[in-house]
C-alpha positions as CSV (number, residue, x, y, z in Angstrom):
1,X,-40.5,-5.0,-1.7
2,X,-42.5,-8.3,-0.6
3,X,-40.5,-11.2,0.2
4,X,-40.5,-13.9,-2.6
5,X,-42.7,-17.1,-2.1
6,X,-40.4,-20.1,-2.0
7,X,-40.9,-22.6,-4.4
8,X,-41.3,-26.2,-4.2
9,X,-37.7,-26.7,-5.5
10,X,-36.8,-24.1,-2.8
11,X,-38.4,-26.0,0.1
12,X,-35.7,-28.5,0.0
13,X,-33.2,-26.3,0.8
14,X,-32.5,-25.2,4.1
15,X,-32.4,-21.2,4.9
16,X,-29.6,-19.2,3.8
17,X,-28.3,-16.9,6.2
18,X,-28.1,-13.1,4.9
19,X,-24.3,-12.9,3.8
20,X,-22.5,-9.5,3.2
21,X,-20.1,-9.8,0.3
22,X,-16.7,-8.4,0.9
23,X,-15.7,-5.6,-1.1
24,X,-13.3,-5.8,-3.8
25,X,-10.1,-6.7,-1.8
26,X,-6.5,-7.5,-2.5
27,X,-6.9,-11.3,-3.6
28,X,-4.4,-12.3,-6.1
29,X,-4.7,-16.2,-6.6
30,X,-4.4,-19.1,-4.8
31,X,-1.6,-20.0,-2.7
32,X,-2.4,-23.8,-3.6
33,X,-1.5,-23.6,-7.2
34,X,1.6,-23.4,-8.4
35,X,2.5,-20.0,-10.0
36,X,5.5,-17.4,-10.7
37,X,3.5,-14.9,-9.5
38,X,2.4,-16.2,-5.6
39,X,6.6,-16.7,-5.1
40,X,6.8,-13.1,-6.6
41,X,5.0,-11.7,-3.5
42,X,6.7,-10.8,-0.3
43,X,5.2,-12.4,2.9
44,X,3.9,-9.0,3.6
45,X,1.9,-9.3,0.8
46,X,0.8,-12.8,1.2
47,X,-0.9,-12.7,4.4
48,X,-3.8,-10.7,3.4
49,X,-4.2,-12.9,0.5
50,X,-4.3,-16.1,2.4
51,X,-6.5,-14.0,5.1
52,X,-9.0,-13.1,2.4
53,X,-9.0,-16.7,1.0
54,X,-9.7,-17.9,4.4
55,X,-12.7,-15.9,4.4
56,X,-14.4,-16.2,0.9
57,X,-13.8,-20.3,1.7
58,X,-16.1,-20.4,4.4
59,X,-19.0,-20.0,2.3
60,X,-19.9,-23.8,0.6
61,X,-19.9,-23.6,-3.5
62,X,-23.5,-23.8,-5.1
63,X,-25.1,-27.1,-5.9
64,X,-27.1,-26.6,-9.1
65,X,-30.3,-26.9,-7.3
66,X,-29.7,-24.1,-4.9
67,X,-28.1,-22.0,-7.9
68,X,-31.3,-22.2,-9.9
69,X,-33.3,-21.7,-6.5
70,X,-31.6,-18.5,-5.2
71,X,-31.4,-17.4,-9.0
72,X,-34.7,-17.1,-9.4
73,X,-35.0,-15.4,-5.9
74,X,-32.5,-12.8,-7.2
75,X,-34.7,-12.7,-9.8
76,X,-37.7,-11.1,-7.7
77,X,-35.5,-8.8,-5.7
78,X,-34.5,-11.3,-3.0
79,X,-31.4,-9.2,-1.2
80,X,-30.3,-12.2,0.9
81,X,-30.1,-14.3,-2.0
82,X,-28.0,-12.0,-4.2
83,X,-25.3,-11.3,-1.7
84,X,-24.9,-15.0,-1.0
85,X,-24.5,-16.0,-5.0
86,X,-22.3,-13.3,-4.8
87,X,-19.7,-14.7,-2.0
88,X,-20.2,-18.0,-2.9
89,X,-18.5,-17.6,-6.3
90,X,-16.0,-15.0,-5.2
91,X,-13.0,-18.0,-5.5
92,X,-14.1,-17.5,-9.7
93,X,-13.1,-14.1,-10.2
94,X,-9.6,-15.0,-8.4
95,X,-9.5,-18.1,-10.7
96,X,-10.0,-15.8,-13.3
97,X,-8.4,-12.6,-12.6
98,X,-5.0,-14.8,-12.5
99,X,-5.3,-15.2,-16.2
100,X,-4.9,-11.7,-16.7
101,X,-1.5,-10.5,-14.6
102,X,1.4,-9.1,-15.9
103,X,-0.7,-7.0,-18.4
104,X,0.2,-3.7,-16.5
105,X,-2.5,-3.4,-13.5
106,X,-1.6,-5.3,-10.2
107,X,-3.7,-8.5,-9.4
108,X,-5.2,-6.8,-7.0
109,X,-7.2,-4.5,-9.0
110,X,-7.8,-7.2,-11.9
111,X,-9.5,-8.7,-8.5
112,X,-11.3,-5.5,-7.4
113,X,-12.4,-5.2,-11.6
114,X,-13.6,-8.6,-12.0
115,X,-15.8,-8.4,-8.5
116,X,-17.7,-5.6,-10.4
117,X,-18.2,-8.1,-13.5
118,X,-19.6,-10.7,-10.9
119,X,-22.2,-8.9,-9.8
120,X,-23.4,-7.9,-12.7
121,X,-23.5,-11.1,-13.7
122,X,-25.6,-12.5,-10.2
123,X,-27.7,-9.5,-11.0
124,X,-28.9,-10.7,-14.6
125,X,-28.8,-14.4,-14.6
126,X,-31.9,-16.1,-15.6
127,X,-31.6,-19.7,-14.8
128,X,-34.3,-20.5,-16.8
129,X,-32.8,-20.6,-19.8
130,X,-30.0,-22.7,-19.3
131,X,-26.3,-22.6,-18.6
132,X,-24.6,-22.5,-15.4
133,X,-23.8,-19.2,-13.7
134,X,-20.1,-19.9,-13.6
135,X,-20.4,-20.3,-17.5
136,X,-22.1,-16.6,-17.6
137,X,-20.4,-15.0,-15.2
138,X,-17.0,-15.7,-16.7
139,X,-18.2,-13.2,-19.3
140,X,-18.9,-10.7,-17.2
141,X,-15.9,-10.8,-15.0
142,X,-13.6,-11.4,-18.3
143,X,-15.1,-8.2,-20.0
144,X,-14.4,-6.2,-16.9
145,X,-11.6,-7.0,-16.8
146,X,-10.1,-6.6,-19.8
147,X,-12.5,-3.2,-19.6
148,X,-10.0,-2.2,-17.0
149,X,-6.7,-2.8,-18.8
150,X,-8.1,-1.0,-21.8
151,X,-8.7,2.1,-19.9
152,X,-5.6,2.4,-17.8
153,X,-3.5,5.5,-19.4
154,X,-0.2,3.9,-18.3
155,X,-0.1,0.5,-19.6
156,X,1.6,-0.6,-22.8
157,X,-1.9,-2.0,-24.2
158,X,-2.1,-5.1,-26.5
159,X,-4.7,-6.1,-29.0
160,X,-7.7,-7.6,-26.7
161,X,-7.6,-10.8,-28.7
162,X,-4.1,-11.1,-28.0
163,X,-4.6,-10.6,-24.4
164,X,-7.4,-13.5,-24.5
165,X,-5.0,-15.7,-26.1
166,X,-2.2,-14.8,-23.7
167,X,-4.9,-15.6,-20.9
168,X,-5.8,-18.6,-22.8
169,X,-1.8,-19.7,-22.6
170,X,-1.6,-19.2,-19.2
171,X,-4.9,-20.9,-17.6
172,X,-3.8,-24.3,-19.9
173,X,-0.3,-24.1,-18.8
174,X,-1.5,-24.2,-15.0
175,X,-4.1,-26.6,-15.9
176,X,-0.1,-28.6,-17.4
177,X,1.6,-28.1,-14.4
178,X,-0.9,-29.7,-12.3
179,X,-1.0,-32.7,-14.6
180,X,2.7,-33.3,-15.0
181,X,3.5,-31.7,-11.4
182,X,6.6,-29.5,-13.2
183,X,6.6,-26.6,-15.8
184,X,5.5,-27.7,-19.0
185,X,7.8,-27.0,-22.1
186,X,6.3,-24.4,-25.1
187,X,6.4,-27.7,-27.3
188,X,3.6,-29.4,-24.5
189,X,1.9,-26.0,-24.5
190,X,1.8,-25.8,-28.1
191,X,0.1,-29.1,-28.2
192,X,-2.1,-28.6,-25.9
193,X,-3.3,-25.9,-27.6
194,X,-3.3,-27.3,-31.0
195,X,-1.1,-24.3,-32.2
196,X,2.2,-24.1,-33.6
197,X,4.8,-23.7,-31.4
198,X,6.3,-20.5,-32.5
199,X,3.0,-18.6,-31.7
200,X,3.5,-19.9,-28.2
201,X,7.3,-18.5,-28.1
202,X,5.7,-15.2,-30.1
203,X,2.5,-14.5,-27.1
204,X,5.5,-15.2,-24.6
205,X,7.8,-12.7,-25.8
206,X,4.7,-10.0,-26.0
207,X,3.3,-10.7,-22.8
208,X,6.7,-10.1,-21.2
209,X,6.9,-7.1,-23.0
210,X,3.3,-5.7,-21.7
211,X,4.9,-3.9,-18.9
212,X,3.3,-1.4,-16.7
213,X,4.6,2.3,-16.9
214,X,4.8,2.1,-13.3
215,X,7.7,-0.1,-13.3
216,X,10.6,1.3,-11.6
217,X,13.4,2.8,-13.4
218,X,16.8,4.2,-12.3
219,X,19.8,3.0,-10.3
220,X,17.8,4.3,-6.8
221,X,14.0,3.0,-8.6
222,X,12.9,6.1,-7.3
223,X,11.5,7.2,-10.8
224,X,9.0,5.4,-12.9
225,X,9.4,4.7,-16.9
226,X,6.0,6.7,-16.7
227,X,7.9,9.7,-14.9
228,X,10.1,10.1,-18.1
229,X,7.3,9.7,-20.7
230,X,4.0,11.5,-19.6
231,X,3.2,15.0,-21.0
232,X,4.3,17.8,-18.6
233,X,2.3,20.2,-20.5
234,X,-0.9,18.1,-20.3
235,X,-3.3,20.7,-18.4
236,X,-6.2,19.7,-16.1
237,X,-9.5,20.5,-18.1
238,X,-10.3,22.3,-14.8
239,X,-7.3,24.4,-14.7
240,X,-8.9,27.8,-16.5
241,X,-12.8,27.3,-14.7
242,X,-14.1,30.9,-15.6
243,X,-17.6,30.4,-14.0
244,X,-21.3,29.0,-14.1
245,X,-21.0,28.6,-18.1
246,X,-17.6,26.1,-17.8
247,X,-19.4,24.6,-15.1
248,X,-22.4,23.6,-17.2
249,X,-20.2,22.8,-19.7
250,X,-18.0,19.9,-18.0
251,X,-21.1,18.8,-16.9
252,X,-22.7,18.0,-19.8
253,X,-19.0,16.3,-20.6
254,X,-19.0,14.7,-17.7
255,X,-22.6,13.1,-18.6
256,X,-20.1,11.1,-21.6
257,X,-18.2,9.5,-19.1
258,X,-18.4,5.9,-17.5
259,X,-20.9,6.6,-14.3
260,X,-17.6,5.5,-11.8
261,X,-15.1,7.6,-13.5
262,X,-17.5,10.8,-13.7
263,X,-18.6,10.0,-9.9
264,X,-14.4,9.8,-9.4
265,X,-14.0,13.2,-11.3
266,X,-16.3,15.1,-9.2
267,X,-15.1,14.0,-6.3
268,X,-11.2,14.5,-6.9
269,X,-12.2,18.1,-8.1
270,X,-15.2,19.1,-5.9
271,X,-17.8,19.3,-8.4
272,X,-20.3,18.9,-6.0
273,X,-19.8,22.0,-4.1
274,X,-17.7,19.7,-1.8
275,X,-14.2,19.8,-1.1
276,X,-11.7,18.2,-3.2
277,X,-10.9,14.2,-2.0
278,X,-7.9,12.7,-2.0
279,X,-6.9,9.5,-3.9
280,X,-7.2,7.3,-0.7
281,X,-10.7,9.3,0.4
282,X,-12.2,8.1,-2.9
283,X,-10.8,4.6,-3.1
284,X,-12.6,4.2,0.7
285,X,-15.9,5.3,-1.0
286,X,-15.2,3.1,-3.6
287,X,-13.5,0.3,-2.1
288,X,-10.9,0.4,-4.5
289,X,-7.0,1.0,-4.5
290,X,-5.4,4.4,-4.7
291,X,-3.4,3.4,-7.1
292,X,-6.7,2.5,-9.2
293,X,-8.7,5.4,-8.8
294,X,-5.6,7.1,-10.3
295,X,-5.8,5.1,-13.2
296,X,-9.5,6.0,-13.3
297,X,-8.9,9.5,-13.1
298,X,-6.2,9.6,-15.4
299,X,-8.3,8.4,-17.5
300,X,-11.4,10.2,-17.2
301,X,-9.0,13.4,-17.9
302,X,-7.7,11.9,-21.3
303,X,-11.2,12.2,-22.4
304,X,-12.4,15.0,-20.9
305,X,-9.2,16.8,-22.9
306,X,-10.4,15.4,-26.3
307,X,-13.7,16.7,-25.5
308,X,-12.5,19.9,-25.0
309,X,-10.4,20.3,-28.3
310,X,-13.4,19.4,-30.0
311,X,-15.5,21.9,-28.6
312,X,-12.6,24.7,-29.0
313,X,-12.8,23.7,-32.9
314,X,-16.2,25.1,-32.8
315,X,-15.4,28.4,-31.1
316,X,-15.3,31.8,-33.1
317,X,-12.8,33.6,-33.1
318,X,-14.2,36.4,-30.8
319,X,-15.2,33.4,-28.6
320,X,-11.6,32.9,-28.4
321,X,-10.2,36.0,-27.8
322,X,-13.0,36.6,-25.1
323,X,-11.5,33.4,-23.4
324,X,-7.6,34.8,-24.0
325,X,-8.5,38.2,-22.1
326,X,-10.2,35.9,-19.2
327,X,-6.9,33.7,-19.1
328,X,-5.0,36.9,-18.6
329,X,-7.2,38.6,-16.2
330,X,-7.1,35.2,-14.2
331,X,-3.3,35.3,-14.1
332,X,-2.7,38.7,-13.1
333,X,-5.1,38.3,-10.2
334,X,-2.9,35.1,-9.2
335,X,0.1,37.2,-9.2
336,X,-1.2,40.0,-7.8
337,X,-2.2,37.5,-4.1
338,X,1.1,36.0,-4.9
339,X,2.9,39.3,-3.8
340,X,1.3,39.9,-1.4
341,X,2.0,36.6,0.5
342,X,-2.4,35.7,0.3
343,X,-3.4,32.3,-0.7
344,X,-4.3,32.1,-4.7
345,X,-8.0,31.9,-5.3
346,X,-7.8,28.6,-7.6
347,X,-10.0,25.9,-8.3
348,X,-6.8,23.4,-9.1
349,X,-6.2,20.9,-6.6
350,X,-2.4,21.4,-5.3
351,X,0.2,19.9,-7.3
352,X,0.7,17.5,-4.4
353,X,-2.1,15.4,-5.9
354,X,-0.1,14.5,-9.0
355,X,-2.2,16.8,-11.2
């Protein structure tokens, strides 16, 4: 692709180097503001924090003149100039993403999520008609976001505009804090607001209650509150693969899924004629936690399921007893290399894998 011709707005500025944006990283918030959840973290947990806030501060925020110049640049397919928009407002998505803890995925990933939104949001600005890219962009990041809560299979979800509010509640309660340099009381929240007080007490007591399934439960907190609710009977739509037919089938399934969590299916189950990758072998393609691509699995699987009921709604019933007779030549095979000590011809990843 040619280069873009500069502008004469853009020969005032002086050359941008080519910067790489950092993948979505472990960034929680800002160690300068005061918070609950920066004293909730361990110094362990800290360090890369402050290490990756070191490192998205060394690019300079935007002036308006160079937003709207490297805008249009991005624009015209100008590589250099994307990935700089891109690092220079990587301290919004924190900024943002703090809004949003406690709501059952760590800040980490609400970080990871809201980097996706960011450049989405680089990609389709059009300075041209008005606005700021901060203003836009919070959009984006907000929406993926809150896309990623929605979809996690082990969060106690709450209604989206209650989440927003919640969000709302927090980001003027910082802004409070700052102001009157202490906590600032539900009655000074309340009118900051402009809302009655007891709503403030009411999103409090919800937001404390949007815990994650992951939270640990027991005397030991070896087990999670997720161990003792999820569906031991829940199958793998991949368990009872009978051949180039089921195949074509989950394919076409597969087709109705978000791009990342049919991309994360394929590779978890070796789809692709590939091996099966582990959770941490995926996150590394994807830059993402393993925890995360769990989550995005998980998820993926949920549907995949419903599809599949549907579709066994639709068989006939010598369609189904076609399918029982494979089912039961499949086990008897198992049990047969079962006794004598061979390794089980299976498509199923081990149970190791949480499956």
């Amino acid at each position: 692709m040619a280069k873009a011709k500069p502008t004469k707005k853009d020969k005032g500025l002086k050359p941008l180097p080519v910067v790489t944006p950092p993948p979505p990283a472990p960034v929680n918030l800002d160690p300068t503001e005061p918070g609950e959840a920066w004293e909730k973290l361990s110094p362990d947990e800290r360090s890369p924090i402050r290490s990756y806030l070191d490192q998205i501060g060394k690019t300079p925020l935007l002036t308006l003149e160079q937003e709207t110049a490297l805008a249009r640049r991005v624009l015209k397919g100008d590589e250099a100039a994307r990935q700089h928009m891109i690092q220079a407002n990587l301290r919004l998505v924190v900024r943002i993403a703090k809004d949003y803890d406690n709501f059952g995925l760590p800040l980490m990933d609400l970080i990871s999520e809201g980097n996706f939104g960011l450049i989405k949001a680089v990609e389709r600005f059009d300075p041209d008609k008005g606005g700021k890219l901060s203003t836009y962009a919070a959009w984006w990041i907000k929406q993926a976001i809150k896309r990623a809560l929605a979809s996690d299979g082990k969060t106690i979800r709450l209604p989206v505009h209650m989440v927003d509010r919640i969000a709302q509640m927090r980001r003027i309660s910082n802004l409070l804090t700052k102001e009157l340099e202490r906590e600032p009381t539900n009655d000074e929240i309340a009118q900051a607001m402009d809302i009655p007080l007891s709503k403030i007490v009411h999103m409090k007591s919800v937001a404390n209650r949007a815990a994650s399934l992951d939270q640990p439960v027991g005397e030991d907190g070896d087990a999670t509150l997720g161990d003792l609710v999820k569906d031991e009977t829940a199958r793998s739509p991949f368990e009872n693969l009978r051949g180039k037919s089921d195949l074509t089938e989950i394919a076409e399934m597969l087709a109705h899924l978000e791009p990342r969590e049919a991309e994360v299916i394929t590779l978890r189950f070796g789809l692709n004629g590939e091996s099966p990758l582990t959770l941490e072998e995926v996150g590394e393609l994807f830059k993402l936690t393993r925890e995360r691509v769990r989550q995005l699995q998980q998820s993926a699987l949920m549907q995949l399921r419903r599809m599949m009921t549907e579709r066994q709604k639709l068989l006939t019933p010598e369609d189904v007893r076609k399918n029982r007779m494979a089912d039961a030549r499949a086990e008897v095979l198992r049990e047969f290399f079962r006794s004598k000590g061979a390794k089980v011809p299976d498509r199923r990843l081990s149970d190791r894998e949480g499956l």
